[in-house]
PAROMI-399650 format. One record per residue (C-alpha): z, y, x; residue number from 1. Coordinates in pm, 1 decimal, always signed. Last residue first. Layout:
! residues N
{w=Z | v=Y | u=X | num=NUM}
...
END
This chain:
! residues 220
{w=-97.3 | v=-7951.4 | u=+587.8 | num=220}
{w=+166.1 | v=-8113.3 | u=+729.9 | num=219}
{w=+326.1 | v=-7901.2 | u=+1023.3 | num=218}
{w=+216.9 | v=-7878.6 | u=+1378.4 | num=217}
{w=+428.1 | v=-8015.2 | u=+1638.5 | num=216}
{w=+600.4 | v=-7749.7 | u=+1856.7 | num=215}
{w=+493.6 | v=-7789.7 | u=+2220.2 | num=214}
{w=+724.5 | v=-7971.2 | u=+2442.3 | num=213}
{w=+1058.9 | v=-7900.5 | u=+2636.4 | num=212}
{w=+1175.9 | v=-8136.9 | u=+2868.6 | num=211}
{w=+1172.4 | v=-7986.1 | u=+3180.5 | num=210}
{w=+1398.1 | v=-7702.8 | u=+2989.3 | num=209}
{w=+1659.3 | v=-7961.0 | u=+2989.0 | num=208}
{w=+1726.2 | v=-7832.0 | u=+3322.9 | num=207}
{w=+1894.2 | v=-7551.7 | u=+3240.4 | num=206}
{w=+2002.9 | v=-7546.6 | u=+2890.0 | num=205}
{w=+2146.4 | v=-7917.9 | u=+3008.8 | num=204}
{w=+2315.6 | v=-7707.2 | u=+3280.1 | num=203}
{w=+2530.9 | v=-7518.5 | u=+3086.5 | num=202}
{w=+2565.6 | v=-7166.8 | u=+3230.4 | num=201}
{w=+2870.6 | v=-6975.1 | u=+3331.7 | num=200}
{w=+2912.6 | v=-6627.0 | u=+3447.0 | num=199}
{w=+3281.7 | v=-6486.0 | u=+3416.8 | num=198}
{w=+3302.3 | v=-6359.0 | u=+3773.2 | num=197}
{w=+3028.7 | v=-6412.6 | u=+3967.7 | num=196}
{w=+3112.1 | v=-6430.0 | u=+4345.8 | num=195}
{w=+3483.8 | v=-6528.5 | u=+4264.9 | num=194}
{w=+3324.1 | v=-6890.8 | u=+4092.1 | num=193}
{w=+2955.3 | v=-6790.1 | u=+3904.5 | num=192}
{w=+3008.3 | v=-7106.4 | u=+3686.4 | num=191}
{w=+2795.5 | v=-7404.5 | u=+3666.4 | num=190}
{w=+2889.7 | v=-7615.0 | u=+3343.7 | num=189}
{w=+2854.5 | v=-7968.2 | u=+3294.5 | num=188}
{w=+2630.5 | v=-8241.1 | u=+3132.9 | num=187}
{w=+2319.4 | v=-8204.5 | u=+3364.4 | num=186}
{w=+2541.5 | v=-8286.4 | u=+3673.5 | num=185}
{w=+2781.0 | v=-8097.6 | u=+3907.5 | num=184}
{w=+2825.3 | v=-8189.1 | u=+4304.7 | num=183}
{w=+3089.4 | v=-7981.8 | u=+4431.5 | num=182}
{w=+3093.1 | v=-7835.9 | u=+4792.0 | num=181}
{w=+3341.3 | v=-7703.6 | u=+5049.2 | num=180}
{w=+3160.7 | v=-7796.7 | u=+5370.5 | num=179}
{w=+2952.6 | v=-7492.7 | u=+5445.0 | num=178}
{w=+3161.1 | v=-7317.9 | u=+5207.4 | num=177}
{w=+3179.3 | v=-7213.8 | u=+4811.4 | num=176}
{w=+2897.7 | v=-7435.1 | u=+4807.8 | num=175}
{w=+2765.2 | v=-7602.1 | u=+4449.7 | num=174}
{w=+2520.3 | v=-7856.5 | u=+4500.9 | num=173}
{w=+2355.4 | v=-7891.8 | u=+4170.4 | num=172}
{w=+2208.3 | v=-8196.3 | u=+3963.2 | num=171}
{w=+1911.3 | v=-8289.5 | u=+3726.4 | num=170}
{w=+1791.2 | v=-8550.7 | u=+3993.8 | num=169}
{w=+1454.0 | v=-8483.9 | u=+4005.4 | num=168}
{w=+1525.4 | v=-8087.6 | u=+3972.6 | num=167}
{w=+1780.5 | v=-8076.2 | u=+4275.1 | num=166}
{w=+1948.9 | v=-7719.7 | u=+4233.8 | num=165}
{w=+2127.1 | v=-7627.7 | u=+4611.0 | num=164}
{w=+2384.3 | v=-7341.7 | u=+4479.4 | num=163}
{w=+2532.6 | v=-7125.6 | u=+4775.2 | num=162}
{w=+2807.1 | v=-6943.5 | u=+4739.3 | num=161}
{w=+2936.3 | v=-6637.8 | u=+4973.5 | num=160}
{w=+2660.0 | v=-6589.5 | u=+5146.1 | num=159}
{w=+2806.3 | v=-6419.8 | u=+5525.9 | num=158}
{w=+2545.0 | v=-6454.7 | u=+5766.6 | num=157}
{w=+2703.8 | v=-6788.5 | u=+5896.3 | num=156}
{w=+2715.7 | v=-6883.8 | u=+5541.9 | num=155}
{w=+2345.7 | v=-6895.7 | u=+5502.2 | num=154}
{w=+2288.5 | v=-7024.8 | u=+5816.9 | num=153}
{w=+2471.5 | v=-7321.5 | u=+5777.2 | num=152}
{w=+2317.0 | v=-7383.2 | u=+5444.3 | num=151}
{w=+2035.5 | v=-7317.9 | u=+5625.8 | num=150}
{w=+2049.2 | v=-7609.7 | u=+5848.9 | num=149}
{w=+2175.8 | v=-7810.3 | u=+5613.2 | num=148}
{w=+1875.9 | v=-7796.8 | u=+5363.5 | num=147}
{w=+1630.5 | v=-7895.3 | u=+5675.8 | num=146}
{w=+1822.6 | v=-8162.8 | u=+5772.2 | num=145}
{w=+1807.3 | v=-8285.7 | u=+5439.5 | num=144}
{w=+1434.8 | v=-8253.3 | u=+5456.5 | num=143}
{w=+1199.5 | v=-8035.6 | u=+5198.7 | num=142}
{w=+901.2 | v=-8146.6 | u=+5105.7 | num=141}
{w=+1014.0 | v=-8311.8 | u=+4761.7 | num=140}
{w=+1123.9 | v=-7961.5 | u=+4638.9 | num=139}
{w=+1498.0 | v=-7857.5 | u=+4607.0 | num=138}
{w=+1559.8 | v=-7536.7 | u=+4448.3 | num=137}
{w=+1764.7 | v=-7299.9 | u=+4685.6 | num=136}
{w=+1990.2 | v=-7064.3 | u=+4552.3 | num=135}
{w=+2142.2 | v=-6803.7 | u=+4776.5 | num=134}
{w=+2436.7 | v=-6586.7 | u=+4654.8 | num=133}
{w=+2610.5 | v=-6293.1 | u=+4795.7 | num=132}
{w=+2302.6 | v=-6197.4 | u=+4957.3 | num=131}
{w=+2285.7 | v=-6092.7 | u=+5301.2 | num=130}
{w=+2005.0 | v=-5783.4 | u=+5338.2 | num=129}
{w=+1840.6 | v=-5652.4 | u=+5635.7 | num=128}
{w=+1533.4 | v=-5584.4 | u=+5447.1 | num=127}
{w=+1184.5 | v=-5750.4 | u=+5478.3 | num=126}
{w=+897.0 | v=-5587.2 | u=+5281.9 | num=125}
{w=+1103.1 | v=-5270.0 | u=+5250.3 | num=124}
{w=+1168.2 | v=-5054.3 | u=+4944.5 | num=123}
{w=+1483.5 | v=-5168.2 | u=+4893.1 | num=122}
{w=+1668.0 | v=-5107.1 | u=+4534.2 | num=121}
{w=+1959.7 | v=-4903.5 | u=+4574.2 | num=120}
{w=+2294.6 | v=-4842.8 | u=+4692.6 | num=119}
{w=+2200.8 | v=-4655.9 | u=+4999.4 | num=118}
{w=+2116.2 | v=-5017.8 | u=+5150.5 | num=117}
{w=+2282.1 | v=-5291.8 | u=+4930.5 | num=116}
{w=+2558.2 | v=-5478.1 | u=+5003.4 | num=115}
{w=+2750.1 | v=-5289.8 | u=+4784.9 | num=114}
{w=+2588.5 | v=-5309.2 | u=+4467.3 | num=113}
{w=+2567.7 | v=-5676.9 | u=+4457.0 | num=112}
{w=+2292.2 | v=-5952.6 | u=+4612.2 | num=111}
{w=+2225.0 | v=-6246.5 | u=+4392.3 | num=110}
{w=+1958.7 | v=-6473.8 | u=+4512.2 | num=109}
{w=+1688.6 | v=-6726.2 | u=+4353.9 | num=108}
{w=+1463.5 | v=-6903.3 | u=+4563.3 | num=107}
{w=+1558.9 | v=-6805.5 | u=+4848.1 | num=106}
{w=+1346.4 | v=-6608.0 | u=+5113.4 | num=105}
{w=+1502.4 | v=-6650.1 | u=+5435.9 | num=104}
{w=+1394.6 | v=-6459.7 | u=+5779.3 | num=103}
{w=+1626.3 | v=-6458.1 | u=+6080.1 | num=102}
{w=+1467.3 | v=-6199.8 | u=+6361.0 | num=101}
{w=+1846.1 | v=-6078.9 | u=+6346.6 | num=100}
{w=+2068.1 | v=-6275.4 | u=+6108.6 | num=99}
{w=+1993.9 | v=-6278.3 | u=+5706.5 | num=98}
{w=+1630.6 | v=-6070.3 | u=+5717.0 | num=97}
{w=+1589.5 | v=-6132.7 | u=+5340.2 | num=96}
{w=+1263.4 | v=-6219.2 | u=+5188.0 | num=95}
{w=+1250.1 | v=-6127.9 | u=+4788.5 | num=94}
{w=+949.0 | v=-6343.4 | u=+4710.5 | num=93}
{w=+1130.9 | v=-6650.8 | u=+4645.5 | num=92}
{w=+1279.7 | v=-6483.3 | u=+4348.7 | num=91}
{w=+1539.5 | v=-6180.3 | u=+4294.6 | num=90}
{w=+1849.9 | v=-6057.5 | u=+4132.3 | num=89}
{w=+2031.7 | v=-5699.6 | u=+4205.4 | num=88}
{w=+2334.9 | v=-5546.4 | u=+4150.0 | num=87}
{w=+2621.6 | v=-5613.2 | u=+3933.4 | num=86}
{w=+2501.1 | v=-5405.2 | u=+3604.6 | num=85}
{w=+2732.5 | v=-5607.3 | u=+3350.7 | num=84}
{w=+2477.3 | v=-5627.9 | u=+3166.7 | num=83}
{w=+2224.7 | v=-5673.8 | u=+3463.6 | num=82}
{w=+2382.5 | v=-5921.3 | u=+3594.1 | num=81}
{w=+2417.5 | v=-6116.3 | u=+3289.9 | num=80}
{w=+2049.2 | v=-6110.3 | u=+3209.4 | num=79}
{w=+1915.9 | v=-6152.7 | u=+3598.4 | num=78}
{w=+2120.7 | v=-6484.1 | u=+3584.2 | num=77}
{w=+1962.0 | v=-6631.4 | u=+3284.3 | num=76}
{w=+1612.8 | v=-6534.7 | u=+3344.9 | num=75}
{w=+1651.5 | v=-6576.9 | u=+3723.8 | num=74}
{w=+1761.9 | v=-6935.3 | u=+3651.6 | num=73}
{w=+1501.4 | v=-7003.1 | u=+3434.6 | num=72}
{w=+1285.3 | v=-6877.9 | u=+3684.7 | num=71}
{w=+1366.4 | v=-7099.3 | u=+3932.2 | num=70}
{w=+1321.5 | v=-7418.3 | u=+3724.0 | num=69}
{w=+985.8 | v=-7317.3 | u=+3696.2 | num=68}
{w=+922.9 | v=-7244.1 | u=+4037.3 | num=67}
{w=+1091.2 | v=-7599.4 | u=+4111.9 | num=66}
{w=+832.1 | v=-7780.1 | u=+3876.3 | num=65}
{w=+555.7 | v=-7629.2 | u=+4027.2 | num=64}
{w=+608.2 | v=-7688.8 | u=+4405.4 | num=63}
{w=+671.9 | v=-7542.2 | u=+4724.4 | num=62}
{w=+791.0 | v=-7621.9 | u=+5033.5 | num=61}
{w=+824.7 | v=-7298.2 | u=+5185.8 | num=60}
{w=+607.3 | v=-7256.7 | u=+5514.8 | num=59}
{w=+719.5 | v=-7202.5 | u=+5809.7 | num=58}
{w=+632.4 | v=-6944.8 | u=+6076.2 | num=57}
{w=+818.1 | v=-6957.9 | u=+6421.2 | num=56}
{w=+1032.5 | v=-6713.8 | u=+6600.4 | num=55}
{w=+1292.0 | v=-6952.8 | u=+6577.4 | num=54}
{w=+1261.7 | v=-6941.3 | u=+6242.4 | num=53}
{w=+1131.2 | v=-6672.2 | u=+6015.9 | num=52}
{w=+1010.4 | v=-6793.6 | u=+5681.4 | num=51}
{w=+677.0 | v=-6800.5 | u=+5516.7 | num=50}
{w=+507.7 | v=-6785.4 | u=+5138.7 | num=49}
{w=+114.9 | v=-6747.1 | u=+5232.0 | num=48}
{w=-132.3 | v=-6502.4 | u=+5036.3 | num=47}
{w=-224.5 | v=-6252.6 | u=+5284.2 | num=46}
{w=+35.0 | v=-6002.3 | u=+5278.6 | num=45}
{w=+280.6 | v=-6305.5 | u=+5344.7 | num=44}
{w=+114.9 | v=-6403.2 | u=+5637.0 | num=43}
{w=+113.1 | v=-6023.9 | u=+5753.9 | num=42}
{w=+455.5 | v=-5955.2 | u=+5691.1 | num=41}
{w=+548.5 | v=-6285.0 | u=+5900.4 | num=40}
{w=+330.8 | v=-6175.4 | u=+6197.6 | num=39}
{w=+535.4 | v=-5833.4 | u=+6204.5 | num=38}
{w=+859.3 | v=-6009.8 | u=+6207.8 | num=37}
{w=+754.3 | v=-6180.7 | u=+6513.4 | num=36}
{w=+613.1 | v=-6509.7 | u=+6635.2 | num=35}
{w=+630.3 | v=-6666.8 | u=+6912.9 | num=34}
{w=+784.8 | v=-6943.2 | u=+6931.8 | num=33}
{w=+549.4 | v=-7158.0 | u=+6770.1 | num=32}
{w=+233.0 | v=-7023.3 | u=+6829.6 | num=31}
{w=+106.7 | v=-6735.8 | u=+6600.6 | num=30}
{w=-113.2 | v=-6875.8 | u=+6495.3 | num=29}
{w=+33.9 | v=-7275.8 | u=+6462.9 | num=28}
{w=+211.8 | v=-7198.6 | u=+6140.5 | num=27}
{w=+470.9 | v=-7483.4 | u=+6084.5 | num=26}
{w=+423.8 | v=-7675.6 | u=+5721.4 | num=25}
{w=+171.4 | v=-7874.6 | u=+5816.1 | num=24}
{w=+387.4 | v=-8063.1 | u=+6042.4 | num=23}
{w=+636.2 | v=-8207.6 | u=+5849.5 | num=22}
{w=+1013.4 | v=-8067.9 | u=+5858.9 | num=21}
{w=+1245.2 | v=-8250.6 | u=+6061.6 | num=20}
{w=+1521.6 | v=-7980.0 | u=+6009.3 | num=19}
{w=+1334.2 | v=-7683.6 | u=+6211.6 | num=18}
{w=+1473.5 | v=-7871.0 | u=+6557.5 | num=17}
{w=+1309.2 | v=-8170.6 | u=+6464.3 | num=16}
{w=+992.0 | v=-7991.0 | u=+6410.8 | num=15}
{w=+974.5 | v=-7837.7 | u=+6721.6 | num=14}
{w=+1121.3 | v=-8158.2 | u=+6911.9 | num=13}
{w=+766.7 | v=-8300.2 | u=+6772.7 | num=12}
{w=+598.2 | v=-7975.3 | u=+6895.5 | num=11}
{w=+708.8 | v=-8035.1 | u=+7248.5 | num=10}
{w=+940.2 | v=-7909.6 | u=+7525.4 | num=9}
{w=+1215.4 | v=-7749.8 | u=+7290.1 | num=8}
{w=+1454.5 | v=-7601.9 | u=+7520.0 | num=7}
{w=+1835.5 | v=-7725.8 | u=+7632.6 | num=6}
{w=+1657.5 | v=-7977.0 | u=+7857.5 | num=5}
{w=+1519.5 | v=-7719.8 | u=+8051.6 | num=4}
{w=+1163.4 | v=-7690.0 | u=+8208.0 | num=3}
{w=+1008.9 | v=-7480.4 | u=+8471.4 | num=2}
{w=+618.6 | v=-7429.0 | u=+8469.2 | num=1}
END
């Protein structure tokens, strides 16, 4: 079989070129490199939470804390958006075909009005949709490489601001480029920049919802 040096040859270079991802998180049926939009649908159908990469299956690193984190975010940013009826706010489940045979599914995304087929909500499984914003919550599986990479892509597509939320270390990327960035921390205020006009949030409210506890019971 001919080779080229331009070509993954081996599952390790596999990884490497996914952003040094672990193993266990690449789908080996279908084989890497070979896998099509179709074979995505179906390992989501059945339970698993996949991109499309390189015609590969991978597997969102996933973890409790992040969902949760994530859906504070959608609670807060789904309100104001739909005030001000924007467009449209979804979770991890709302896959997005970014760049041909390109399939993300952040965590949180904004995607307005316009860049919405027929102006409405799809009723696809995978649209051709570019969000105006792509949040990703970081989880201990993911790689830095990894993180870059579809930063890159997400701007590429045409995301206009990304927000990379890192839960352990109460912080947030904010990207109004691939190299334009800000790092905020749990005592300042994310704003929606020109993507989200007049949005802000305080991210103690944010993350200081990891510290929130039962209500102690009064004295009897």
């Amino acid at each position: 079989m001919a080779s080229n040096a331009a070509v993954a040859g081996n599952f390790n270079e596999v990884l490497n070129e996914l952003g040094g991802i672990a193993a266990h998180r690449v789908r080996r049926e279908p084989a890497p490199g070979g896998a099509t939009m179709a074979d995505l649908v179906k390992a989501n159908d059945n339970g698993a939470t996949c991109e499309l990469v390189d015609a590969t299956l991978v597997e969102k690193a996933m973890g409790w804390s992040e969902s949760f984190i994530a859906a504070v975010l959608i609670e807060i940013l789904g309100g104001f958006v739909r005030k001000h009826n924007l467009g449209l706010v979804s979770g991890s489940d709302g896959f997005v075909e970014i760049l041909p045979s390109l399939v993300r599914a952040p965590d949180v995304s904004f995607v307005s009005w316009v860049r919405l087929p027929d102006l409405q909500v799809p009723d696809i499984a995978v649209p051709r949709i570019v969000p105006d914003l792509a949040v990703e919550v970081l989880s201990v599986g993911n790689t830095h490489m990894e993180m870059s990479r579809k930063r890159r892509e997400y701007f590429h597509a045409g995301v206009r601001l990304v927000w990379m939320v890192d839960p352990r270390e109460r912080s947030v990327a904010v990207y109004t480029t691939i190299n334009d960035y800000v790092i905020l921390d749990e005592s300042q205020t994310l704003t929606g920049h020109n993507v989200l006009p007049g949005f802000e949030i305080r991210l103690a409210d944010v993350f200081g919802e990891l510290d929130r506890r039962p209500p102690t019971s009064g004295a009897a």
